[in-house]
DRENTORKOL-610679 format. One record per residue: residue number from 1; x, y, z of N, C-alpha, C in turn. Coordinates in steps of 0.1 Angstrom, whole numbers. Last residue first. Layout:
% DRENTORKOL-610679
<NUM <X Y Z> <X Y Z> <X Y Z>>;
...
% end
This chain:
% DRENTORKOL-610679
<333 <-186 2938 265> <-179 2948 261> <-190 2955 251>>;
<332 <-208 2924 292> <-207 2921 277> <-201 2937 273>>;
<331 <-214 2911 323> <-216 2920 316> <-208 2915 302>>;
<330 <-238 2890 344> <-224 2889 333> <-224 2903 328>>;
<329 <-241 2893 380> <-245 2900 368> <-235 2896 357>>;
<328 <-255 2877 411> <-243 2881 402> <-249 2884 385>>;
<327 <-265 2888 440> <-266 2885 427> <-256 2886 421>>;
<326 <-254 2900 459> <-264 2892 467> <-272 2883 452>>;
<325 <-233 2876 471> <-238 2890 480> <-243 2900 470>>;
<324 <-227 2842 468> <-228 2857 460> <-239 2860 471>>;
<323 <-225 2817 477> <-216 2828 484> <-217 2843 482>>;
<322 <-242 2797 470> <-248 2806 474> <-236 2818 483>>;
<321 <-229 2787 444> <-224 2777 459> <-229 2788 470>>;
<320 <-243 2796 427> <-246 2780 429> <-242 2780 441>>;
<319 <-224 2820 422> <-240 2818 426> <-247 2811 431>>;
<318 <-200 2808 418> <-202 2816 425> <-215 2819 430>>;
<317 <-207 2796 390> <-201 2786 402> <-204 2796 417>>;
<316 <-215 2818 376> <-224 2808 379> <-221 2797 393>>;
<315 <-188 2827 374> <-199 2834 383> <-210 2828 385>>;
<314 <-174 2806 360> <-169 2810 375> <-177 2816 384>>;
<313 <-186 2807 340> <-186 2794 342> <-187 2800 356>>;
<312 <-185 2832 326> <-200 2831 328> <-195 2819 339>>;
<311 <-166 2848 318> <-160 2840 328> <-175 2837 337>>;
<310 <-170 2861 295> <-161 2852 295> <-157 2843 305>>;
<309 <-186 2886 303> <-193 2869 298> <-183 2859 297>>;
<308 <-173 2893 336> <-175 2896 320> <-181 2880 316>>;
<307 <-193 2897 366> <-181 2890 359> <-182 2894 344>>;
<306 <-201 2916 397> <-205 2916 384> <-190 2906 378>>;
<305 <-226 2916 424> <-211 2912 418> <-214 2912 403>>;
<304 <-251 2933 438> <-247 2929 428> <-231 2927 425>>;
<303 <-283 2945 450> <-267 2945 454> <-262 2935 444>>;
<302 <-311 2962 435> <-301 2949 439> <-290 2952 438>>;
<301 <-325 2989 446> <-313 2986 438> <-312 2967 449>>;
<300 <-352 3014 447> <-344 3001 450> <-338 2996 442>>;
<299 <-360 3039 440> <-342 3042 447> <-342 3022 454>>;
<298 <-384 3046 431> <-380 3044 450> <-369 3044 454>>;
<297 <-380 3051 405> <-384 3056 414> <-385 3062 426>>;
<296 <-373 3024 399> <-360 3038 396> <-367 3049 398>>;
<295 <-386 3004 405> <-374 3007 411> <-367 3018 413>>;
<294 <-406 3011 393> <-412 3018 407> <-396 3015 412>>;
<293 <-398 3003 364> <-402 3016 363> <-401 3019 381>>;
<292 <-397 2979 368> <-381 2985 367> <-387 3000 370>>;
<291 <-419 2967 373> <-409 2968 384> <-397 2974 383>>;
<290 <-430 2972 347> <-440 2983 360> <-427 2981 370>>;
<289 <-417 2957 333> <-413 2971 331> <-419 2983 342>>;
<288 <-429 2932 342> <-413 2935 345> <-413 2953 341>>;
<287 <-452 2933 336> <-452 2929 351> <-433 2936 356>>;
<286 <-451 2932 309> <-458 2944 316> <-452 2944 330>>;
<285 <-441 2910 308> <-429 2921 303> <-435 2929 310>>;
<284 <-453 2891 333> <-453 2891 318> <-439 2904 323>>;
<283 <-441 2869 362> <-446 2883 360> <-445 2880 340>>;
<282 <-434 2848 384> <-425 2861 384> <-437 2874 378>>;
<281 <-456 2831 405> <-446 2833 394> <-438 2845 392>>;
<280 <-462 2820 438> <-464 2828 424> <-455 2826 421>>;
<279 <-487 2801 457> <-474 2801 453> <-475 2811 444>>;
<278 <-503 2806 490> <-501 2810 473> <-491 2806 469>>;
<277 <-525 2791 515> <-509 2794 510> <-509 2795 494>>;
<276 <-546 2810 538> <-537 2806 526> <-528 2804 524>>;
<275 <-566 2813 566> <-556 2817 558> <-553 2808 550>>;
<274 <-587 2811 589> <-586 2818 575> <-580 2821 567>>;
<273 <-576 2799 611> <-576 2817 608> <-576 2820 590>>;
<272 <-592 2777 613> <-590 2781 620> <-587 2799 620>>;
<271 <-575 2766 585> <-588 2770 587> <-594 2775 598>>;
<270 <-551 2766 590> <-556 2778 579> <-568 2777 582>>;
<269 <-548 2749 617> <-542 2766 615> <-545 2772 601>>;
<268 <-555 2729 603> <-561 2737 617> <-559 2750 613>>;
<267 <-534 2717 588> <-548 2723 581> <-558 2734 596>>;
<266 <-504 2727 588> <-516 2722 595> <-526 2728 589>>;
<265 <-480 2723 560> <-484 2726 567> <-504 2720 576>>;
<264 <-451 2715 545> <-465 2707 552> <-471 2720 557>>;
<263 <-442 2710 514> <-441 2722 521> <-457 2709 532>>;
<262 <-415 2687 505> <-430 2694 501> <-430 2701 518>>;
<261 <-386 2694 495> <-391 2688 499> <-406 2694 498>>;
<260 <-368 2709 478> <-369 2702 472> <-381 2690 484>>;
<259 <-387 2744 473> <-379 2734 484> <-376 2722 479>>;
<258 <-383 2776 461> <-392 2763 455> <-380 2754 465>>;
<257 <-402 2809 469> <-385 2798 467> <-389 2784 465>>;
<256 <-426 2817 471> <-416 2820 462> <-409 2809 455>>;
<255 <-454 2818 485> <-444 2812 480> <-434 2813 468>>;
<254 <-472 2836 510> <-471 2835 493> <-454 2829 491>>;
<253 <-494 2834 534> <-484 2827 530> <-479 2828 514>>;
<252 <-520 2854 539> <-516 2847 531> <-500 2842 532>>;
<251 <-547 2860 565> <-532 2862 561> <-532 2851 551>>;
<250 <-568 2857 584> <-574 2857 564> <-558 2863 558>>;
<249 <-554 2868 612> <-570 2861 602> <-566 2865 589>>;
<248 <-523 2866 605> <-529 2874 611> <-544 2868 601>>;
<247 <-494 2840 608> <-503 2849 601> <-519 2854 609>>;
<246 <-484 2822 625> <-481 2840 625> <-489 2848 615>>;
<245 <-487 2798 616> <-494 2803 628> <-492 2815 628>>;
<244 <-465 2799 595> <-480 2797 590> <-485 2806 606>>;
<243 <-437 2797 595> <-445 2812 597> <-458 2810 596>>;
<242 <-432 2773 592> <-430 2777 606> <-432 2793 609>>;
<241 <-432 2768 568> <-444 2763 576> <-444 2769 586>>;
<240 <-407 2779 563> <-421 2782 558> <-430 2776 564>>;
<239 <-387 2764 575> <-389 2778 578> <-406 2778 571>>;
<238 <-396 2738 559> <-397 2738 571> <-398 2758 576>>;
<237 <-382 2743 535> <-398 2739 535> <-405 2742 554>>;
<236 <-367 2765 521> <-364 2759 536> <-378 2751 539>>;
<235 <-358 2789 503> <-360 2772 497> <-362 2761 507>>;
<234 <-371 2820 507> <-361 2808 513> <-368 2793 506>>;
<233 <-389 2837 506> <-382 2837 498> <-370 2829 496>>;
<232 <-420 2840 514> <-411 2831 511> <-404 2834 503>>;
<231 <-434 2865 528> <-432 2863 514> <-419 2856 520>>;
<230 <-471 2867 547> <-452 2863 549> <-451 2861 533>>;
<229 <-495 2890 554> <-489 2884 540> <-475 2880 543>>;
<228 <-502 2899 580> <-509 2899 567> <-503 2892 556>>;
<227 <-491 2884 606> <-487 2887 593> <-497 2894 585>>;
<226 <-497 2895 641> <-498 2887 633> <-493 2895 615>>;
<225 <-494 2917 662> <-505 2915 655> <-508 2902 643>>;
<224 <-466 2915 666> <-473 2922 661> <-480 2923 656>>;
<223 <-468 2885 684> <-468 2893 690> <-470 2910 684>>;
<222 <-472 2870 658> <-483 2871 672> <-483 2887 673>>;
<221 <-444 2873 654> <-454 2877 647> <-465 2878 655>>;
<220 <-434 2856 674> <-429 2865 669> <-437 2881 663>>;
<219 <-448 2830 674> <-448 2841 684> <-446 2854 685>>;
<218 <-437 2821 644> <-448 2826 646> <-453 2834 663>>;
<217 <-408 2821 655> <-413 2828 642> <-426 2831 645>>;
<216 <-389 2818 682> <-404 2810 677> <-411 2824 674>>;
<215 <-355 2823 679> <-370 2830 690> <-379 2817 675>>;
<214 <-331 2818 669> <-329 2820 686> <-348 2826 690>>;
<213 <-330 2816 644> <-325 2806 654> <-330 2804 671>>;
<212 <-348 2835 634> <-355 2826 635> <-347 2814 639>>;
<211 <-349 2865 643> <-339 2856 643> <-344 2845 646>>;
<210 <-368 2895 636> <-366 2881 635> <-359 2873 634>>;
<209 <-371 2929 634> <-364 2918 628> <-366 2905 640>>;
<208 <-390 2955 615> <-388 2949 629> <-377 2937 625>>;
<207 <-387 2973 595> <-386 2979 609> <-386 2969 621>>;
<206 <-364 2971 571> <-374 2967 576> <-377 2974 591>>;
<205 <-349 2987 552> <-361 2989 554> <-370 2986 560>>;
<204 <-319 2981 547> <-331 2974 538> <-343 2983 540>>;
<203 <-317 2984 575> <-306 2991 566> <-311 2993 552>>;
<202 <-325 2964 585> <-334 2971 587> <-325 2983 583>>;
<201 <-303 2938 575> <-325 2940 577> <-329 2953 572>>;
<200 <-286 2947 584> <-286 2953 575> <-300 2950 571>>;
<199 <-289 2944 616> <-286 2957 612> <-287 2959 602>>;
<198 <-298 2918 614> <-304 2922 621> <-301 2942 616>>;
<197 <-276 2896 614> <-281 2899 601> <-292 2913 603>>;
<196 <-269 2888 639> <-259 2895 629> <-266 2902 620>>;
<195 <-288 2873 644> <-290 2879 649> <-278 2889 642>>;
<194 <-295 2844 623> <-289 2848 631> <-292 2866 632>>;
<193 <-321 2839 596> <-311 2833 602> <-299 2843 610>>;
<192 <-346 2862 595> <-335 2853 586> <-327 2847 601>>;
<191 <-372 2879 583> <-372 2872 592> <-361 2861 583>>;
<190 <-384 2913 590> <-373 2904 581> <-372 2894 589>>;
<189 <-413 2932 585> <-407 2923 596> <-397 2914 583>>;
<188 <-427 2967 578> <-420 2952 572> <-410 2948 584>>;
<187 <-456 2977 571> <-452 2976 581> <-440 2965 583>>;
<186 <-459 2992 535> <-461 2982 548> <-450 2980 563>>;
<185 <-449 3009 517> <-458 3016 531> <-463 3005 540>>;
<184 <-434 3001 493> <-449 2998 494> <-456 3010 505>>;
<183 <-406 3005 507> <-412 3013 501> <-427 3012 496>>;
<182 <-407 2977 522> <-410 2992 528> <-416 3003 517>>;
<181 <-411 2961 498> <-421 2961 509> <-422 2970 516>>;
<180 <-388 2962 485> <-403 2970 480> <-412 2968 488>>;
<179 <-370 2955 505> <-369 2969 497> <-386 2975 491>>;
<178 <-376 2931 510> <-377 2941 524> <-378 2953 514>>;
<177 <-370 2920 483> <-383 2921 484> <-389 2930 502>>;
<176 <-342 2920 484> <-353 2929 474> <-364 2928 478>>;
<175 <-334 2904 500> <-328 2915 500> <-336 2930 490>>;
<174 <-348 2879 491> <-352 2886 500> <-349 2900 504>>;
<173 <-337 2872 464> <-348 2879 463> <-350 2882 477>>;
<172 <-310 2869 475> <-311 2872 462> <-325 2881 462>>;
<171 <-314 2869 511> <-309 2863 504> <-310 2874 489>>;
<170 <-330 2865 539> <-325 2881 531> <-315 2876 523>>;
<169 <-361 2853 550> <-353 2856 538> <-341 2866 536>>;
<168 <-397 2865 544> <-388 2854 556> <-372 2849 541>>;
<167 <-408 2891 557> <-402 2885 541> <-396 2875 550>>;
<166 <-443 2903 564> <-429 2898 567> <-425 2888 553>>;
<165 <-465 2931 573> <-459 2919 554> <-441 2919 567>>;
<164 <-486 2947 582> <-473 2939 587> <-472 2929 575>>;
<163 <-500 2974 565> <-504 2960 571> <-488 2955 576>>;
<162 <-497 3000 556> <-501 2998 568> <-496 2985 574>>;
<161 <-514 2994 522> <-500 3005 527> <-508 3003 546>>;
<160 <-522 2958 523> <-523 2971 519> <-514 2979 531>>;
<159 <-525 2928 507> <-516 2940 519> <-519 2949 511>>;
<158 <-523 2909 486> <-535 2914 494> <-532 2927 506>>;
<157 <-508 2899 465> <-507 2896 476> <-525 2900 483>>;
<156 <-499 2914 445> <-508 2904 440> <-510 2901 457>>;
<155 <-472 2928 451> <-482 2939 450> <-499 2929 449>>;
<154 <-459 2908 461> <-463 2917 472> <-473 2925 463>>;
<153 <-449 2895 437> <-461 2886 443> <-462 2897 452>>;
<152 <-443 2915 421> <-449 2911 418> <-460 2904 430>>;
<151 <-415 2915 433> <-424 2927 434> <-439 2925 430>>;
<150 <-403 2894 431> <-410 2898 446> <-419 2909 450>>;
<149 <-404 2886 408> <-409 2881 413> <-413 2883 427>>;
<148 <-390 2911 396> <-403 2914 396> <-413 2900 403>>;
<147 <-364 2907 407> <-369 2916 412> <-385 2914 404>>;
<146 <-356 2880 398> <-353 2884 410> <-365 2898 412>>;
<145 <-358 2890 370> <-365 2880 375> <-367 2880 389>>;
<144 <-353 2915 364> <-362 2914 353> <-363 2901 362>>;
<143 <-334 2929 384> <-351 2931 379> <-359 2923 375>>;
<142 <-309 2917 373> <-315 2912 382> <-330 2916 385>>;
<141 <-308 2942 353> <-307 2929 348> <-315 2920 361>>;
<140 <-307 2969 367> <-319 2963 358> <-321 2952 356>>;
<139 <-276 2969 369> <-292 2972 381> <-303 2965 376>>;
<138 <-266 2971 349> <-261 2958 358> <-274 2959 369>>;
<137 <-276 2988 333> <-278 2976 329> <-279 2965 339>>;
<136 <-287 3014 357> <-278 3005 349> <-282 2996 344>>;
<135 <-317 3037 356> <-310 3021 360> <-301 3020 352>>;
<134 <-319 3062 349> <-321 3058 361> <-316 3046 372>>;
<133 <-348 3056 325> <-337 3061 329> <-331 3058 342>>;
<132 <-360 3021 325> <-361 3037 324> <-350 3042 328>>;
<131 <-371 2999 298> <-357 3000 312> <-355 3018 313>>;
<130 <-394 2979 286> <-386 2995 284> <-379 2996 298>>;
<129 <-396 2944 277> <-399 2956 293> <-390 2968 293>>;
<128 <-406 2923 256> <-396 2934 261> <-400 2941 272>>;
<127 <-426 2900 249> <-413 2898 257> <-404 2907 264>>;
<126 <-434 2911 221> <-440 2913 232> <-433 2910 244>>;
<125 <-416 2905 203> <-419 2920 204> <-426 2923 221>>;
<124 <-391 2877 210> <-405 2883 204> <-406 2901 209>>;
<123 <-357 2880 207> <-369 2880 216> <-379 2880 208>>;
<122 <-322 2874 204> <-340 2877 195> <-348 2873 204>>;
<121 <-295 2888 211> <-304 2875 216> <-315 2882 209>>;
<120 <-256 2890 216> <-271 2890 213> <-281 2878 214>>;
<119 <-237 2880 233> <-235 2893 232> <-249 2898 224>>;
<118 <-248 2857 260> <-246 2861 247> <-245 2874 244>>;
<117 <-268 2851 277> <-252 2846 282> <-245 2848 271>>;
<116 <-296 2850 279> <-290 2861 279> <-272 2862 280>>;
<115 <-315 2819 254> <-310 2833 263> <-301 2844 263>>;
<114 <-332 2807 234> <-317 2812 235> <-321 2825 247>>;
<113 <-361 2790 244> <-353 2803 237> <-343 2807 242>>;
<112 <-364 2775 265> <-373 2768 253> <-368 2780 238>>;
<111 <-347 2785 284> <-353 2773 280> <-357 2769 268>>;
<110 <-341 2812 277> <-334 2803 284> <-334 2790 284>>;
<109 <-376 2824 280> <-359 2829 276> <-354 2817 285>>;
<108 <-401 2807 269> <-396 2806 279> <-381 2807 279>>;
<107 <-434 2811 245> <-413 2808 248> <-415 2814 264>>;
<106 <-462 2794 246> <-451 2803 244> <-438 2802 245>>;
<105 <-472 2779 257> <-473 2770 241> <-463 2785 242>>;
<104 <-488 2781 280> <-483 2770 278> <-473 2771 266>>;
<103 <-493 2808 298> <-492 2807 286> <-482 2790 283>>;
<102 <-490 2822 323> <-495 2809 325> <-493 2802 310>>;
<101 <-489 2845 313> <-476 2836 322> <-476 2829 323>>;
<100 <-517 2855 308> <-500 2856 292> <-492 2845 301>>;
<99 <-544 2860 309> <-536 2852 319> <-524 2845 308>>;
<98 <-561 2865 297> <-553 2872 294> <-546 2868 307>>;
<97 <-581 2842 281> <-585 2846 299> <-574 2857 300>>;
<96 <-562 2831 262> <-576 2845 259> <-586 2847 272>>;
<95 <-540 2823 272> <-535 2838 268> <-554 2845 266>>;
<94 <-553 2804 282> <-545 2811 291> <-547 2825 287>>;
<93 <-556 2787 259> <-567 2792 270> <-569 2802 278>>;
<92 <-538 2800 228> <-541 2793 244> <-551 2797 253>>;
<91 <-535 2824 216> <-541 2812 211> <-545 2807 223>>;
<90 <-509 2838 225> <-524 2846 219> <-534 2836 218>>;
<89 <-486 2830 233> <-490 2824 220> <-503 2835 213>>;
<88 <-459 2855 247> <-473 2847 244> <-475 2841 230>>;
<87 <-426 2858 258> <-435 2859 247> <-447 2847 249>>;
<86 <-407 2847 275> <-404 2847 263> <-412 2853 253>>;
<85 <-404 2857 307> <-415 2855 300> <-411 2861 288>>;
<84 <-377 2857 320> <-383 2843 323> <-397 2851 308>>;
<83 <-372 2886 304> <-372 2884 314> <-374 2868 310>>;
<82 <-351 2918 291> <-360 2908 285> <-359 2897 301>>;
<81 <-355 2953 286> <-351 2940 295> <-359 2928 287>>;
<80 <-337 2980 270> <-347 2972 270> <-348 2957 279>>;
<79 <-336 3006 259> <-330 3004 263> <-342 2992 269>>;
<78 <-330 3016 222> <-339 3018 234> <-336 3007 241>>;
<77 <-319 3014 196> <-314 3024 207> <-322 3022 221>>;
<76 <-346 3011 172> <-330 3005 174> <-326 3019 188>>;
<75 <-377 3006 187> <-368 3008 177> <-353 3006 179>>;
<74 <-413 2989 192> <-396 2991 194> <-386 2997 186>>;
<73 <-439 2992 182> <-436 2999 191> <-420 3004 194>>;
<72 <-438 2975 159> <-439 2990 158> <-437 2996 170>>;
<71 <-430 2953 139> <-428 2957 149> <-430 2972 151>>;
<70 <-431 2943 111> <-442 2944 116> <-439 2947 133>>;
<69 <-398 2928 109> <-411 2935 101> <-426 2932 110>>;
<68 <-381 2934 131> <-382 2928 126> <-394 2935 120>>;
<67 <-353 2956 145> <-365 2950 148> <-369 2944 133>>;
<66 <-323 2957 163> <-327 2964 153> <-339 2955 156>>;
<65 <-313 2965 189> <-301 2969 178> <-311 2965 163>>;
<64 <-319 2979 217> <-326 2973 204> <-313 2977 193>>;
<63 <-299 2966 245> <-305 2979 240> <-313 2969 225>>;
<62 <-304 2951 278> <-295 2955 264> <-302 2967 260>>;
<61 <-304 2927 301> <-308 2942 297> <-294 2943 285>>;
<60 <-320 2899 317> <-314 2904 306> <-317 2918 301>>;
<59 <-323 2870 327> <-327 2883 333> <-317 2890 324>>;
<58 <-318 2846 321> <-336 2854 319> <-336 2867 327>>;
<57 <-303 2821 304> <-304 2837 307> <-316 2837 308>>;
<56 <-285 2799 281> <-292 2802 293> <-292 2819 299>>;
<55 <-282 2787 248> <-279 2796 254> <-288 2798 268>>;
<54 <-282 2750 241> <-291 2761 248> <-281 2773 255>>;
<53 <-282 2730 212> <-275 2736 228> <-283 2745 228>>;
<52 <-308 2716 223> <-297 2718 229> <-291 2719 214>>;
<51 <-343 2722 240> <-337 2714 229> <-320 2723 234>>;
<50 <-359 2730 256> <-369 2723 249> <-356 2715 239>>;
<49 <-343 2721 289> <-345 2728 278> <-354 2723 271>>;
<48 <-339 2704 313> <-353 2708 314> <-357 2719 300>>;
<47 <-312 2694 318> <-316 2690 310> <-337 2697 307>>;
<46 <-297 2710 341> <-301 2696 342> <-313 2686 328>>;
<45 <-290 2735 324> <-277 2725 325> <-284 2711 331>>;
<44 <-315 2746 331> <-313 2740 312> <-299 2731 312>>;
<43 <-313 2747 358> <-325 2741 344> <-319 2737 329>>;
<42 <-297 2766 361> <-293 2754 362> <-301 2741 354>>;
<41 <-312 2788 361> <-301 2788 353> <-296 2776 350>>;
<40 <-320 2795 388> <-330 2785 379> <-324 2782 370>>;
<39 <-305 2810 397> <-304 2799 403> <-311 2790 396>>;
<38 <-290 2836 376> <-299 2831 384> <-302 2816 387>>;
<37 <-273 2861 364> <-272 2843 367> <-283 2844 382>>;
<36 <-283 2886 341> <-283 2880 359> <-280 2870 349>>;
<35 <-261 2906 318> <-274 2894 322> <-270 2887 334>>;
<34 <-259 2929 299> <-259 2928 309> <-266 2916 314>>;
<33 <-264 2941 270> <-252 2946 279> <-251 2938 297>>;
<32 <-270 2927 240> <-268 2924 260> <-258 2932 260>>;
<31 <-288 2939 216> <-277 2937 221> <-272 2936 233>>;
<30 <-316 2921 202> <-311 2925 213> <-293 2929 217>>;
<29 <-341 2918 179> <-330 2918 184> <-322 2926 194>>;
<28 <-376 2910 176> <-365 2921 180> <-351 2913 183>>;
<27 <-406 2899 162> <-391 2901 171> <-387 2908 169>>;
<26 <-423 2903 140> <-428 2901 153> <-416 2900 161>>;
<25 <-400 2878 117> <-410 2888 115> <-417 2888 131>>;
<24 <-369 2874 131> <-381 2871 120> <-389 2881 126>>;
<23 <-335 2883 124> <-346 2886 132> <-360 2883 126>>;
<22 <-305 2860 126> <-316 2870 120> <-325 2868 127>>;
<21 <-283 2863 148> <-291 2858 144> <-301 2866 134>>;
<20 <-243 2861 138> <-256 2868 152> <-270 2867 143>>;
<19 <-233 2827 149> <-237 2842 137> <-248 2850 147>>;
<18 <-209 2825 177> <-222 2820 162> <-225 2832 154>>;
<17 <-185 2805 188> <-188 2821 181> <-201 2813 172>>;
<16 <-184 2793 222> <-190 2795 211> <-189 2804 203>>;
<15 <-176 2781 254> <-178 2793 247> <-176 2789 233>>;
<14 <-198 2761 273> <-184 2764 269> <-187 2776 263>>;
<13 <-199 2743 309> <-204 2755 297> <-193 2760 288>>;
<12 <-210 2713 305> <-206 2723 311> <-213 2733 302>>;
<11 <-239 2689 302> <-229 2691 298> <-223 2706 309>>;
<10 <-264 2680 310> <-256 2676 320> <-243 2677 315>>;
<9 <-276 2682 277> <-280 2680 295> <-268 2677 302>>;
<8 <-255 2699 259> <-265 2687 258> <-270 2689 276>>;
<7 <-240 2723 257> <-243 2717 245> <-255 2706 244>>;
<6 <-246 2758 271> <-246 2739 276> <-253 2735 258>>;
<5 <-232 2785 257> <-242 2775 262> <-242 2764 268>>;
<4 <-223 2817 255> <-219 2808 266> <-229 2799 261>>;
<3 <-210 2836 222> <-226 2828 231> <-219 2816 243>>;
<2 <-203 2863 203> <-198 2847 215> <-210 2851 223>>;
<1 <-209 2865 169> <-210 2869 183> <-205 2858 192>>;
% end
């Protein structure tokens, strides 16, 4: 099979034929038709793998091309995602609180396990998320991280169908996360950079919009009642603080996008209205198969450039230098 990987930390990316792998016992084998590049992708090229070389990928759709002994739910043909969550230990603190994500000692696709930049890939059994009719591969693939981390942290959030939920964002995950916010039944505010951006906001689903050049975010908000829930989806430490005051009593701030600076905010202002700041994670397989399932549903779709695996280098470079509108997808013949 050909496999894209980084051979050592701070290497490129080359291309590779390896054997296509045997399947141990409790795994599955995968044939990719389809894998996001995602910005975390870069992890395993800064050296953050458990070891090298490292195939990279975590958002990944294929099909079962065959399963290992003692697997019974999966069989060969079904159409399947694999995500950021490699599989649980069962053992860990974590996993017997059934808190699986937090799971220390598990795999982590891409990192700590060969990922999705390959014509195949072995997952554990529990790792898979069934991909329903409905979705493309190239649809589905961005799901599995992009999409269940925003689906995820809105449904964990606290909003309910009604509340004003602002996405501050219309980037990779913002562009998805106005999507499941409307369709949720929340009252959704977009809040991004320039006043251009304003028609496809709410093309998205939002009903109000925010040009956080030209007006004061949290006034903004005030002015409809305040937030129940802003979803960070911007890496801007500063934008984010600068929705705190806009949250409405006992509002949450839930953090996505990770800043390379620290996030400040005033302790006045949470304690004063009773509010929070969360950070979250993406989600188990369960977490990902519930978001492919309400996607093909609701009719939400990531927007998407697509490259063949052969030219993983170019569309990674294209993601990196944030030009991609609004993800990019490898596909595989």
């Amino acid at each position: 099979m050909k496999a894209i990987q980084f051979a050592a930390p701070g290497s490129s990316f080359e291309t590779v034929d390896r054997d296509i792998p045997e399947v141990p016992r409790g795994h599955v084998l995968v044939k990719v038709h389809a894998s996001g590049i995602c910005h975390s992708d870069a992890m395993a090229a800064a050296g953050f793998a458990s070891s090298y070389p490292r195939v990279p990928g975590h958002e990944v759709a294929g099909t079962v091309e065959s399963v290992g002994e003692g697997v019974t739910r999966w069989e060969a043909g079904q159409r399947v995602g694999v995500g950021w969550f490699g599989g649980a230990c069962f053992e860990c603190d974590s996993c017997r609180r059934g808190d699986f994500i937090t799971c220390s000692v598990g795999k982590t696709t891409g990192l700590s396990a060969d990922g999705g930049y390959a014509e195949y890939l072995v997952a554990p059994a529990d790792a898979l998320a069934a991909i329903p009719e409905g979705l493309s591969f190239e649809e589905a693939a961005p799901l599995m991280c992009a999409g269940v981390t925003t689906f995820n942290g809105l449904r964990h959030s606290g909003a309910r169908a009604g509340d004003v939920v602002a996405v501050l964002g219309l980037g990779g995950l913002g562009h998805l996360g106005v999507q499941f916010a409307a369709k949720m039944g929340f009252e959704v505010v977009a809040i991004a950079r320039g006043s251009e951006k304003e028609t496809f906001a709410k093309e998205l689903g939002a009903h109000h919009y925010i040009d956080s050049t030209s007006s004061d975010v949290a006034e903004e908000l005030k002015k409809l009642g305040g937030a129940k829930v802003v979803l960070a989806t911007v890496t801007d430490a500063a934008a984010m603080s600068g929705t705190v005051g806009g949250l409405a009593p006992r509002g949450r701030l839930v953090v996505l996008g990770v800043p390379h600076e620290n996030l400040e905010v005033s302790a006045a202002s949470l304690v004063m209205g009773s509010s929070s700041v969360n950070g979250h994670a993406s989600g188990t397989a369960k977490d990902s198969e519930d978001t492919l399932r309400f996607s093909a549903l609701t009719g939400v779709r990531p927007m998407i450039e697509t490259y063949p695996l052969e030219k993983a280098a170019e569309g990674f470079d294209h993601m990196m230098s944030g030009k991609a509108r609004f993800r990019v997808v490898l596909t595989t013949n």
